[in-house]
PDB file as gemmi writes it, atoms N, CA and C in Angstrom:
CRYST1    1.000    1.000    1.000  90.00  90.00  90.00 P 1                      
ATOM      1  N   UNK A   1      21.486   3.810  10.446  1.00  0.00           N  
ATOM      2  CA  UNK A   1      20.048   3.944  10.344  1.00  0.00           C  
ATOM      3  C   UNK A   1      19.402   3.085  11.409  1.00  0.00           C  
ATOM      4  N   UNK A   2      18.485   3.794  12.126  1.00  0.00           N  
ATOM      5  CA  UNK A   2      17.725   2.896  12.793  1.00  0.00           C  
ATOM      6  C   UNK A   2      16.038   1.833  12.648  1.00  0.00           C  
ATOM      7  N   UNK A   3      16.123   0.822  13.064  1.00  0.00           N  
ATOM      8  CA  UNK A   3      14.740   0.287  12.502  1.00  0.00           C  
ATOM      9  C   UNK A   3      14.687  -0.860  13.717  1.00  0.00           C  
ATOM     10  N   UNK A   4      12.687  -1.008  13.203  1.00  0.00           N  
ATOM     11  CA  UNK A   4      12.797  -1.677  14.593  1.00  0.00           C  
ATOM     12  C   UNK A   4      12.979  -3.073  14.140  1.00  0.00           C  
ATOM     13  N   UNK A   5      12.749  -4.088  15.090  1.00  0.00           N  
ATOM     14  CA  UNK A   5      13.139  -5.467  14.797  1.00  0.00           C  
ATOM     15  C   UNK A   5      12.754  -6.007  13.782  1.00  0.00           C  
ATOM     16  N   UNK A   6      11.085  -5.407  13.414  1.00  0.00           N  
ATOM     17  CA  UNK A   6      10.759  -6.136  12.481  1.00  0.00           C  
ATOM     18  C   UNK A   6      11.077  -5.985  11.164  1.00  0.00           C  
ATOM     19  N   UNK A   7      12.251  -5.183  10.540  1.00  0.00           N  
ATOM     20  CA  UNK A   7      12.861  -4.936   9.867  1.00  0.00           C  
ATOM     21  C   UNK A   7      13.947  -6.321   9.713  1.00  0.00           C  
ATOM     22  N   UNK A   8      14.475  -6.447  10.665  1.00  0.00           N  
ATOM     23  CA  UNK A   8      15.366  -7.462  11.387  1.00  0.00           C  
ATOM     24  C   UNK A   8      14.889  -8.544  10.626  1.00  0.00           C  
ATOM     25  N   UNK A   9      13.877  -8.742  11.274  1.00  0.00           N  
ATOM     26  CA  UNK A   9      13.030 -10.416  11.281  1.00  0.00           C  
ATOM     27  C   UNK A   9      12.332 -10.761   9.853  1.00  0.00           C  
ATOM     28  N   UNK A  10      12.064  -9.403   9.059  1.00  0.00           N  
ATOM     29  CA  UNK A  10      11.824  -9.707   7.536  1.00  0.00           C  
ATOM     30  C   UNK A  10      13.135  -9.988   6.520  1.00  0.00           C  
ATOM     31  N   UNK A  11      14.150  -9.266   7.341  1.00  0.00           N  
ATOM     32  CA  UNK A  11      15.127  -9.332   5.968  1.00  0.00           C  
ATOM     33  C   UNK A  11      16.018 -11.295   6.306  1.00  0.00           C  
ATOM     34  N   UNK A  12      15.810 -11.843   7.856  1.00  0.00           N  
ATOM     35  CA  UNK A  12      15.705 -13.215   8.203  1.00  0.00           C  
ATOM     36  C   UNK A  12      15.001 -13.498   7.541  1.00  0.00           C  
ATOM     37  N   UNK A  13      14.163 -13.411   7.548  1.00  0.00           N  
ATOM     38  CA  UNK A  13      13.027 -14.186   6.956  1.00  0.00           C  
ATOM     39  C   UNK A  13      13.505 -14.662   5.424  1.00  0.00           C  
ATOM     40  N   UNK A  14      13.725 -13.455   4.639  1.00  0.00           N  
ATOM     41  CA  UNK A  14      13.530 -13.316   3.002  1.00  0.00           C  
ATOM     42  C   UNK A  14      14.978 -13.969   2.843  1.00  0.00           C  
ATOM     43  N   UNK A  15      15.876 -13.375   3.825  1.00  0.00           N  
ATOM     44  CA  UNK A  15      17.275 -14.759   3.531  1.00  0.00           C  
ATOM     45  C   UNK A  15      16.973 -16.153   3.561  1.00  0.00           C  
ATOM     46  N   UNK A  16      16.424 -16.481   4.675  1.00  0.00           N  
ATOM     47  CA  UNK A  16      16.047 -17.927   4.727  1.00  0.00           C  
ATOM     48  C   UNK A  16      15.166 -18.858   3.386  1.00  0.00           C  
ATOM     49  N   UNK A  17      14.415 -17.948   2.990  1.00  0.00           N  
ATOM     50  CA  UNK A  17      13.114 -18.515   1.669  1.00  0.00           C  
ATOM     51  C   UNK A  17      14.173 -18.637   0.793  1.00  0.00           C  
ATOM     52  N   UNK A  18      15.376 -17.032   0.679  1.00  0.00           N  
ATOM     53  CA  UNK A  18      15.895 -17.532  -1.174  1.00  0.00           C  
ATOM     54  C   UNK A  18      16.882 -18.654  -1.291  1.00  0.00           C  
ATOM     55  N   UNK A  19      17.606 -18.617   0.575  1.00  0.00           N  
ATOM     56  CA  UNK A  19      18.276 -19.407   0.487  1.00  0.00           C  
ATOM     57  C   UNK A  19      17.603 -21.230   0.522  1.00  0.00           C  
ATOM     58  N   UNK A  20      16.753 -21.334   0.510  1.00  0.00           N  
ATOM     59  CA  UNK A  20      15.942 -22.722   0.123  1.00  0.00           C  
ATOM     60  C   UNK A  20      15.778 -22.879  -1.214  1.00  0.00           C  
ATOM     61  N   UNK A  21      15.797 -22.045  -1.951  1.00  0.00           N  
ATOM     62  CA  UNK A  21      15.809 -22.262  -3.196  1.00  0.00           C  
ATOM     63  C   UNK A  21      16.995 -21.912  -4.361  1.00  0.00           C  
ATOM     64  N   UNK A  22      18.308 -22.025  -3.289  1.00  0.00           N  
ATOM     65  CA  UNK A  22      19.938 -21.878  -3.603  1.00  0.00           C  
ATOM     66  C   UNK A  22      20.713 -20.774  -3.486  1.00  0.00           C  
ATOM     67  N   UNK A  23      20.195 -19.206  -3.178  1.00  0.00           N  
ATOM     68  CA  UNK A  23      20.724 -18.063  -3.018  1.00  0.00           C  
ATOM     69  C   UNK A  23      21.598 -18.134  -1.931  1.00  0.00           C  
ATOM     70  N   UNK A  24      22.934 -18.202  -2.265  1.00  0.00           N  
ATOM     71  CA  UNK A  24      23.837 -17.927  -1.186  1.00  0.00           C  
ATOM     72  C   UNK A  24      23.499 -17.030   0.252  1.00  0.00           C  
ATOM     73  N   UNK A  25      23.935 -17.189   1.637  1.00  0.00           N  
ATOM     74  CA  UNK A  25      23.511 -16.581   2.535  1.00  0.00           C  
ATOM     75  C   UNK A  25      24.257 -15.978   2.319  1.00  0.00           C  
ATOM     76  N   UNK A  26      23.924 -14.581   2.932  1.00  0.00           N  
ATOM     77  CA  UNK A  26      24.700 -13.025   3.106  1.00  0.00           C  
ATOM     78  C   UNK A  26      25.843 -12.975   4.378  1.00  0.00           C  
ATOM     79  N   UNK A  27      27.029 -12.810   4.143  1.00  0.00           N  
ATOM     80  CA  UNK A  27      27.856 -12.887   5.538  1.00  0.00           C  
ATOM     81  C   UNK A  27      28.374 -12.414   5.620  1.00  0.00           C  
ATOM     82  N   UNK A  28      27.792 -10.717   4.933  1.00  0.00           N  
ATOM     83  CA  UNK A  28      27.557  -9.602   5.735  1.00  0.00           C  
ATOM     84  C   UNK A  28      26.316  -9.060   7.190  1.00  0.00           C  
ATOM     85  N   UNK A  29      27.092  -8.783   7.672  1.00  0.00           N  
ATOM     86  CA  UNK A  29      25.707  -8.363   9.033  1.00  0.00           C  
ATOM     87  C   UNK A  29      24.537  -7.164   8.129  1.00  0.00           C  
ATOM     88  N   UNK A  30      23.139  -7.060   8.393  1.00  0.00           N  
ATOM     89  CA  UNK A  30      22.272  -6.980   7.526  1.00  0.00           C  
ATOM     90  C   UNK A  30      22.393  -5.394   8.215  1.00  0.00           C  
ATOM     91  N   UNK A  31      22.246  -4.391   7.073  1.00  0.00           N  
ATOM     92  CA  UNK A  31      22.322  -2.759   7.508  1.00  0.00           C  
ATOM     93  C   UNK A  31      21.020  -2.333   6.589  1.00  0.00           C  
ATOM     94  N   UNK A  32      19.841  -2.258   7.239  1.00  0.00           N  
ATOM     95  CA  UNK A  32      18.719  -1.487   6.327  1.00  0.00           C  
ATOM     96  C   UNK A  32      19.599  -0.132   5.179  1.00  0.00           C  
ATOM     97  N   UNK A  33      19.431   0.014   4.032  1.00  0.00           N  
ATOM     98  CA  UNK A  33      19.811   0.828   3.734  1.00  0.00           C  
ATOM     99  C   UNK A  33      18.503   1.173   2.300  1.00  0.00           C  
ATOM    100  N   UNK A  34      19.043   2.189   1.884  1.00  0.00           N  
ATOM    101  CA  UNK A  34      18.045   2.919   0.163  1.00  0.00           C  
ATOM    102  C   UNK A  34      19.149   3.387  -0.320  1.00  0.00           C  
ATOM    103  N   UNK A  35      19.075   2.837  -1.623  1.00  0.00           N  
ATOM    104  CA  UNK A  35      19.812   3.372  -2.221  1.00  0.00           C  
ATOM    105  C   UNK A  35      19.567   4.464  -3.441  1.00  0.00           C  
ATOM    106  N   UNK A  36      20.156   5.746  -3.152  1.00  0.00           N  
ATOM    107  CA  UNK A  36      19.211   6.580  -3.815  1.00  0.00           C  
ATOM    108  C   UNK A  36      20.141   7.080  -5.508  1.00  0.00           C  
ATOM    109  N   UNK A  37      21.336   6.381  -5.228  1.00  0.00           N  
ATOM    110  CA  UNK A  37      22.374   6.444  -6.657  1.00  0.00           C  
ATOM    111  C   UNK A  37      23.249   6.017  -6.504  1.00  0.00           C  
ATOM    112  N   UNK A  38      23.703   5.544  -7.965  1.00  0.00           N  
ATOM    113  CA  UNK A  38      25.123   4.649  -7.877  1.00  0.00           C  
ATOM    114  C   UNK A  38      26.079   5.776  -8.843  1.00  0.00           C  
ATOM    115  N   UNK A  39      27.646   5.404  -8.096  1.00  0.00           N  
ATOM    116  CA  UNK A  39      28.322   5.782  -8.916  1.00  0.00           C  
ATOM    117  C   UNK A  39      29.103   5.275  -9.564  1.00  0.00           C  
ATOM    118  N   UNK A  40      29.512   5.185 -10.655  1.00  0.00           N  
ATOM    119  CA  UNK A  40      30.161   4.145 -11.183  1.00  0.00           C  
ATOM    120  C   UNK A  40      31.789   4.604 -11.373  1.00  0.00           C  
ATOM    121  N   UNK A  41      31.676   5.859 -11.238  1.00  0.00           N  
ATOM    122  CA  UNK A  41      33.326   6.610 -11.403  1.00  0.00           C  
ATOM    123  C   UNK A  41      33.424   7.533 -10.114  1.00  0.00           C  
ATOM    124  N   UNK A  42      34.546   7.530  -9.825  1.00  0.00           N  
ATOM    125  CA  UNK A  42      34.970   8.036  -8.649  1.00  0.00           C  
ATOM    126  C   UNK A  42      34.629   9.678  -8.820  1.00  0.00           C  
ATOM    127  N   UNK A  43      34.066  10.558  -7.767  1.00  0.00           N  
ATOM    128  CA  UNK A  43      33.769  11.391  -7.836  1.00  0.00           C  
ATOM    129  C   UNK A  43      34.077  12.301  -6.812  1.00  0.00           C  
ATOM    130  N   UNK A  44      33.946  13.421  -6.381  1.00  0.00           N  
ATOM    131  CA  UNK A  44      34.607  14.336  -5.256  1.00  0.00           C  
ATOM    132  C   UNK A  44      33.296  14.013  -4.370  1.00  0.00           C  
ATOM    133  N   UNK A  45      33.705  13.842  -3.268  1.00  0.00           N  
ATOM    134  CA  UNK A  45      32.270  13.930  -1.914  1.00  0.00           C  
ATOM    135  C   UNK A  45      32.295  14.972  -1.157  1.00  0.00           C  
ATOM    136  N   UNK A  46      33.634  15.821  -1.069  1.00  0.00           N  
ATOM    137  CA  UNK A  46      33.590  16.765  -0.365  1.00  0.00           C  
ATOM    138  C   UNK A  46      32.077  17.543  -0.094  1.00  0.00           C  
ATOM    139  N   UNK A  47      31.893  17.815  -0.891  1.00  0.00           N  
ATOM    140  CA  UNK A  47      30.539  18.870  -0.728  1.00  0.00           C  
ATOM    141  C   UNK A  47      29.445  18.178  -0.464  1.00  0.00           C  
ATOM    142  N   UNK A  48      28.959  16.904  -0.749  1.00  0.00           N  
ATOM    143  CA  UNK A  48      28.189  16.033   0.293  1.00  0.00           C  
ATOM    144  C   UNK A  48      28.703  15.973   1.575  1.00  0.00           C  
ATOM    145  N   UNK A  49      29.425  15.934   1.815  1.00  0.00           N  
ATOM    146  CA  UNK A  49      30.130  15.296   3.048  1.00  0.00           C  
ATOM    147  C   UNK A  49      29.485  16.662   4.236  1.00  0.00           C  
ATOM    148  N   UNK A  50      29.835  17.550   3.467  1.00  0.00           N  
ATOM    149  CA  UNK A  50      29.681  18.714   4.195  1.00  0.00           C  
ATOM    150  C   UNK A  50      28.452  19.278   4.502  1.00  0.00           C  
ATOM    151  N   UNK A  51      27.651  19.289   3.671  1.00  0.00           N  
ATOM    152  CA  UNK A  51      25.984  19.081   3.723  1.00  0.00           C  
ATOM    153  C   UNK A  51      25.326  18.557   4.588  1.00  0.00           C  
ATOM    154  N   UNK A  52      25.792  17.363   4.631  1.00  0.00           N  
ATOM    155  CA  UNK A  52      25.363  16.335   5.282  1.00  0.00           C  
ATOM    156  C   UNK A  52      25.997  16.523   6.750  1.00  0.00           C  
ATOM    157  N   UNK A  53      27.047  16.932   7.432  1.00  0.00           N  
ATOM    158  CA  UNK A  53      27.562  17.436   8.563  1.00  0.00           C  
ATOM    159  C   UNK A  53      26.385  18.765   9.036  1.00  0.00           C  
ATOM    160  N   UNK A  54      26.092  19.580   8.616  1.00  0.00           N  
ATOM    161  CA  UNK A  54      25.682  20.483   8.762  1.00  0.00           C  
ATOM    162  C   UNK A  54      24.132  20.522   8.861  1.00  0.00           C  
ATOM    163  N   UNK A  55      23.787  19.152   8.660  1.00  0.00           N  
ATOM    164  CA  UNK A  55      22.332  19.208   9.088  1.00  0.00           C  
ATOM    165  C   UNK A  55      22.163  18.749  10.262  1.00  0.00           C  
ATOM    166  N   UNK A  56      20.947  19.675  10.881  1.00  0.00           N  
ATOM    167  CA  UNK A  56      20.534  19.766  12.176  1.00  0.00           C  
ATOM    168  C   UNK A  56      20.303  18.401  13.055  1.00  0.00           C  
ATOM    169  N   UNK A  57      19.746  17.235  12.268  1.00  0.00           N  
ATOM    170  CA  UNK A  57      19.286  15.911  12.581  1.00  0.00           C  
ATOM    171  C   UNK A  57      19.336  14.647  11.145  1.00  0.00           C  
ATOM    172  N   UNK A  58      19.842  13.468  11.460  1.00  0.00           N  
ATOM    173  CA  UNK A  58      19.046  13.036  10.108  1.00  0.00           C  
ATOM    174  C   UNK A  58      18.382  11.989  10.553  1.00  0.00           C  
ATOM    175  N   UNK A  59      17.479  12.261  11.120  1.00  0.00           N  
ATOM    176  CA  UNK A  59      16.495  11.545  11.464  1.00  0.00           C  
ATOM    177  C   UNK A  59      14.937  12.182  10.497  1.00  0.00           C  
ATOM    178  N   UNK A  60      14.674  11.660   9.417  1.00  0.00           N  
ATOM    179  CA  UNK A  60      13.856  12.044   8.538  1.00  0.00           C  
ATOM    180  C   UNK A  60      12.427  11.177   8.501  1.00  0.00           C  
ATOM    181  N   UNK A  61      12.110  10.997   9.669  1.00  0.00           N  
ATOM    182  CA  UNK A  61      10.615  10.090  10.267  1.00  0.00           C  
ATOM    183  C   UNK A  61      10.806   8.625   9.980  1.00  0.00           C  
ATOM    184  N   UNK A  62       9.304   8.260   9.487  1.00  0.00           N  
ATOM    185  CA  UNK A  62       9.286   6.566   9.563  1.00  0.00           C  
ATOM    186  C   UNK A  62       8.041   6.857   8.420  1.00  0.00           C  
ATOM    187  N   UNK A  63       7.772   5.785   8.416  1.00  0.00           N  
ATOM    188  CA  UNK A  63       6.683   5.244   7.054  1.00  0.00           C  
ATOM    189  C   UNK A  63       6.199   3.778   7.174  1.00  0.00           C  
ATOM    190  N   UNK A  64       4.949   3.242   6.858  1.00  0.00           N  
ATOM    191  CA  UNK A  64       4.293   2.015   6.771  1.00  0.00           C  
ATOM    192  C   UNK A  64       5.157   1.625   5.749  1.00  0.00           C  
ATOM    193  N   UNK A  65       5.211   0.216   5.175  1.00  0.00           N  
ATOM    194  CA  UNK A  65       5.371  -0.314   4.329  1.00  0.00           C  
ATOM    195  C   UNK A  65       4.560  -1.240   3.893  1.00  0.00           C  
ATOM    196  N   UNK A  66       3.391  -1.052   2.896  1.00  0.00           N  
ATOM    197  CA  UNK A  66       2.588  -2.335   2.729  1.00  0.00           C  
ATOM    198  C   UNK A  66       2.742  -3.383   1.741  1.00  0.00           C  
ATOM    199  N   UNK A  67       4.214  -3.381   0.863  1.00  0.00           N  
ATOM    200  CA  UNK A  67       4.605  -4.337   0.408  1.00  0.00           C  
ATOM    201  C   UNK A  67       6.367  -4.017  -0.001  1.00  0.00           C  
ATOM    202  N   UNK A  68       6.713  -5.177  -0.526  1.00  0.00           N  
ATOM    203  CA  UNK A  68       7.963  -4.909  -0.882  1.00  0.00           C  
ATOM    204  C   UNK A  68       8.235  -5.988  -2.276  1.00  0.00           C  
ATOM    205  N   UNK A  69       9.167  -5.328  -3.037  1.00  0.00           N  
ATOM    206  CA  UNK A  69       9.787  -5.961  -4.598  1.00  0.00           C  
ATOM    207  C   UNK A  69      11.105  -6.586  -3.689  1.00  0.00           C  
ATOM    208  N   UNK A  70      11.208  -8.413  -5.088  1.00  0.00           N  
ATOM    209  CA  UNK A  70      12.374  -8.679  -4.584  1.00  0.00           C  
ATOM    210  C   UNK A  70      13.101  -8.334  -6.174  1.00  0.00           C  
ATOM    211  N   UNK A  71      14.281  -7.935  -6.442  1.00  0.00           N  
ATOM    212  CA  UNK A  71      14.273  -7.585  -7.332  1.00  0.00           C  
ATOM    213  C   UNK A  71      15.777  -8.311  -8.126  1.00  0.00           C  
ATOM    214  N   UNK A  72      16.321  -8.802  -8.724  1.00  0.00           N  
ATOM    215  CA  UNK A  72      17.659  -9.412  -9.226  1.00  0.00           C  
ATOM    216  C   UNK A  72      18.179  -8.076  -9.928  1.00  0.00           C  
ATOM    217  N   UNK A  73      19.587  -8.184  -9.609  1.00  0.00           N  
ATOM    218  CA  UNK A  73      20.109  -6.844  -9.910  1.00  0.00           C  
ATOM    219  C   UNK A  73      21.510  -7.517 -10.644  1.00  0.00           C  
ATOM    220  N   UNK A  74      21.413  -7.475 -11.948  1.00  0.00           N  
ATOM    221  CA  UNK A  74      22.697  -7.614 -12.900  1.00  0.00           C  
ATOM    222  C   UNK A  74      23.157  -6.895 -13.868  1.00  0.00           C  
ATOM    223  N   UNK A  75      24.500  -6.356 -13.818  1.00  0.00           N  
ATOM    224  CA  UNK A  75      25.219  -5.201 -14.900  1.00  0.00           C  
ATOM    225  C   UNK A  75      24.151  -4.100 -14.761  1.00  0.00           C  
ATOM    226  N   UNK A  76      23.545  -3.620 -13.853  1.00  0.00           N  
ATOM    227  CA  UNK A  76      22.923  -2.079 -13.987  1.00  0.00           C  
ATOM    228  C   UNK A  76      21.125  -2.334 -14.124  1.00  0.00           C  
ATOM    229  N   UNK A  77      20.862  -3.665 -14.539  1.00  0.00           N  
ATOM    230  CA  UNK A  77      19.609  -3.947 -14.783  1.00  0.00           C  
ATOM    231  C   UNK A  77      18.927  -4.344 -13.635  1.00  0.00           C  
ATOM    232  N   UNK A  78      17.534  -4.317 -13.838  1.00  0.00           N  
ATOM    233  CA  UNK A  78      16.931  -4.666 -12.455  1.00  0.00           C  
ATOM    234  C   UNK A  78      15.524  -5.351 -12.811  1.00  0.00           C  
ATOM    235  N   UNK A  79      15.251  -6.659 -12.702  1.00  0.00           N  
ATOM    236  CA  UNK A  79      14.719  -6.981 -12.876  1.00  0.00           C  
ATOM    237  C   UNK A  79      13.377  -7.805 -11.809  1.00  0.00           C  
ATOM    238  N   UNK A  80      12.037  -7.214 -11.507  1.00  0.00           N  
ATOM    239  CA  UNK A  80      11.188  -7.471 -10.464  1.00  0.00           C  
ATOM    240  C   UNK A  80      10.950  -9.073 -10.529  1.00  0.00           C  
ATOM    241  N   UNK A  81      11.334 -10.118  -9.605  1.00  0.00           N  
ATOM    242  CA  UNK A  81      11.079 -10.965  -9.850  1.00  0.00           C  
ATOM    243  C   UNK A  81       9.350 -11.307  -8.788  1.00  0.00           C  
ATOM    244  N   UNK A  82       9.543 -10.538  -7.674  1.00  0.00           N  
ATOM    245  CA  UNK A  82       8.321 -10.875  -6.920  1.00  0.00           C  
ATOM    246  C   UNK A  82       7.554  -9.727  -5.921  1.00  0.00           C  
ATOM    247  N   UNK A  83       6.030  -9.714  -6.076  1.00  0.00           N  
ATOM    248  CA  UNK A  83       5.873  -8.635  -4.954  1.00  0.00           C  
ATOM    249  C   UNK A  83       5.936  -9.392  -3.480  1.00  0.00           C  
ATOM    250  N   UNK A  84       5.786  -8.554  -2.235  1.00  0.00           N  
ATOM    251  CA  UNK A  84       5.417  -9.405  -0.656  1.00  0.00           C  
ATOM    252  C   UNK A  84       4.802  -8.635  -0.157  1.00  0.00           C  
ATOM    253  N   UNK A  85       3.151  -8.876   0.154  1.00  0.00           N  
ATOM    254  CA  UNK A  85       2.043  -7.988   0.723  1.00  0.00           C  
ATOM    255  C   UNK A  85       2.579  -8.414   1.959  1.00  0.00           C  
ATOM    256  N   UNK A  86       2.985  -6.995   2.896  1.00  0.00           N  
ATOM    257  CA  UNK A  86       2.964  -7.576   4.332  1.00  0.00           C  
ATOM    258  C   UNK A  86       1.861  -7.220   4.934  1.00  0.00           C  
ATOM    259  N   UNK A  87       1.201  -7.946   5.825  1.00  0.00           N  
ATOM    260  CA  UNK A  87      -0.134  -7.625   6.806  1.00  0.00           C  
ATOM    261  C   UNK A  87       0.421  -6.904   7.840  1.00  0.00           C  
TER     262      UNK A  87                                                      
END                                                                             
């Protein structure tokens, strides 16, 4: 996926704040992603796989973002701990 820096420089950013207040740093390299479902049991992908080959582009535009949830995610639950109005 592509994004521009300032994608980059927010998800720095939001590492640096939680990690001041003890959240382990990530040391994984940071990959914008959405996650649109989880699976919890192994399932066939074939026919995604193939779908997804067969489209023309996936380049599916861009979008503002005028805020973002930080959210704690345990056993399946998700809980909003904060909003972030970005200007």
């Amino acid at each position: 996926m592509k994004s521009g820096p300032e994608l980059a420089l927010l998800a720095h950013a939001t590492e640096v704040a939680v990690n001041a207040i003890g959240v382990p740093k990530e040391e994984r390299k940071f990959s914008p992603h959405l996650t649109l479902a989880r699976i919890r049991e192994r399932v066939p992908l074939d026919g995604l796989m193939r779908a997804i080959e067969a489209l023309q582009s996936v380049e599916f535009g861009s979008f503002v973002v005028p805020s973002f949830y930080l959210y704690l995610s345990s056993g399946g639950k998700y809980t909003k701990l904060a909003e972030f109005v970005l200007a």
